[in-house]
N, C-alpha and C positions, 0 to 999 in steps of 0.2 A: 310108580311106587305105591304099594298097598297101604290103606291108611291104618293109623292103628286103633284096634279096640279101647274101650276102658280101663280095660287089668292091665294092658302096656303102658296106657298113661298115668297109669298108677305103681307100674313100677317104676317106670321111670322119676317118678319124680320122690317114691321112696328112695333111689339111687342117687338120686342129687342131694337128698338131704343125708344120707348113710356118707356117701363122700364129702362131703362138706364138714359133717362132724368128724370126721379119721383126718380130715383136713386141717381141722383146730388139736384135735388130739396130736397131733405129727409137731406140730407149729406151735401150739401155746401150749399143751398139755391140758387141753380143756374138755373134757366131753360134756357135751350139751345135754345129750339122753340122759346121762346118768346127775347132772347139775340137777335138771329140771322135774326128773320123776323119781331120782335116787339109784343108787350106785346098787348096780342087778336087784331091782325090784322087781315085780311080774311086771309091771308095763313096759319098761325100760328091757327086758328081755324078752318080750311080744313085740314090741320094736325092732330089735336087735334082726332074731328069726322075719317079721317080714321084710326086713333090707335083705336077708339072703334070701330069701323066697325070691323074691323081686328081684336077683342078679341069676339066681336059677332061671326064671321064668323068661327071661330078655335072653339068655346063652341058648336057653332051646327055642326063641323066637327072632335068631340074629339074621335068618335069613329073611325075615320080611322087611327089615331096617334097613339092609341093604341093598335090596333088590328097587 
């Protein structure tokens, strides 16, 4: 198994927190991003964009995950 770089442990662990807040949104109707830095403020939507960067970046990197 290939081990991973920094940008994969960094997406990754943007993806655990990107799923965990859609997690509370689904379930409590809470979102945390938008609690904590404000409801689409530029940080909170520089957030947003690197959780999809970060599911981009791991869908064109799925084959070293798995191998």
């Amino acid at each position: 198994m290939k081990k991973l770089n920094t940008l994969d442990w960094v997406a990754v662990v943007l993806l655990v927190i990107g799923g965990l807040n859609w997690g509370l949104v689904g379930v409590f109707n809470l979102d945390v991003v938008a609690a904590i830095f404000g409801t689409m403020s530029t940080i909170s939507r520089v957030i947003y964009v690197l959780v999809g960067l970060s599911a981009i970046e791991l869908l064109v990197n799925v084959g070293k995950l798995k191998s």
